[in-house]
N, C-alpha and C positions, 0 to 999 in steps of 0.2 A: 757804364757802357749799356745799359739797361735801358734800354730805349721802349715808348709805349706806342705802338701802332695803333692807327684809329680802328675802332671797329668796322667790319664792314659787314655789309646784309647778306647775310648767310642762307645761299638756294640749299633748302632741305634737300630736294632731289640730289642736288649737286653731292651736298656733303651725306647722304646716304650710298648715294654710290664709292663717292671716295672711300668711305668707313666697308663697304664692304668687301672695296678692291683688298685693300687694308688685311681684313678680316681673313681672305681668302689666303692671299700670301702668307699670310702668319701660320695658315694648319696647314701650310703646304710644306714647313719648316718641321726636319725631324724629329721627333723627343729622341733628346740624348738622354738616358739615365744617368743616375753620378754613381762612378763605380767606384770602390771600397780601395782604397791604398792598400798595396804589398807588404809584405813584410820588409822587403828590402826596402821599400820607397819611405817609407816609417823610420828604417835604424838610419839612412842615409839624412833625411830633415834631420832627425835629432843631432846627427855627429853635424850636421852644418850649422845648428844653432849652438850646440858647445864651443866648433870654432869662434861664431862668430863674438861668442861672450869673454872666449878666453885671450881674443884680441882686443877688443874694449879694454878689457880688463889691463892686459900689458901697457896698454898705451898709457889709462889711467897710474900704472904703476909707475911706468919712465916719468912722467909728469909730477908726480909726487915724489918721484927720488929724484928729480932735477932741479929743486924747489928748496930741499933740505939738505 
């Protein structure tokens, strides 16, 4: 699907104004900081990745006891 388009002759003017439209919109986009997980948002991942292992784990186990 990787199709290669021909080059075309690129107006510096042109594409300095694009890159600047470009430029401008982007500082116009808030910094989000990345804020620190809770405590709770911490114990709640972990009891969901226990779930998720100790289901693997069952399934694994019914498959091997259906087996022998």
């Amino acid at each position: 699907m990787s199709e290669e388009h021909p080059k075309q002759p690129v107006n510096a003017k042109l594409q300095a104004e694009i890159d600047a439209k470009l430029n401008q919109h982007h500082n116009r986009l808030p910094k989000t900081e990345k804020k620190s997980r809770t405590r709770l948002e911490k114990i709640t991942l972990v009891m969901a990745w226990v779930m998720i292992i100790l289901m693997v784990g069952s399934v694994v186990y019914a498959s091997i006891s259906a087996l022998g």
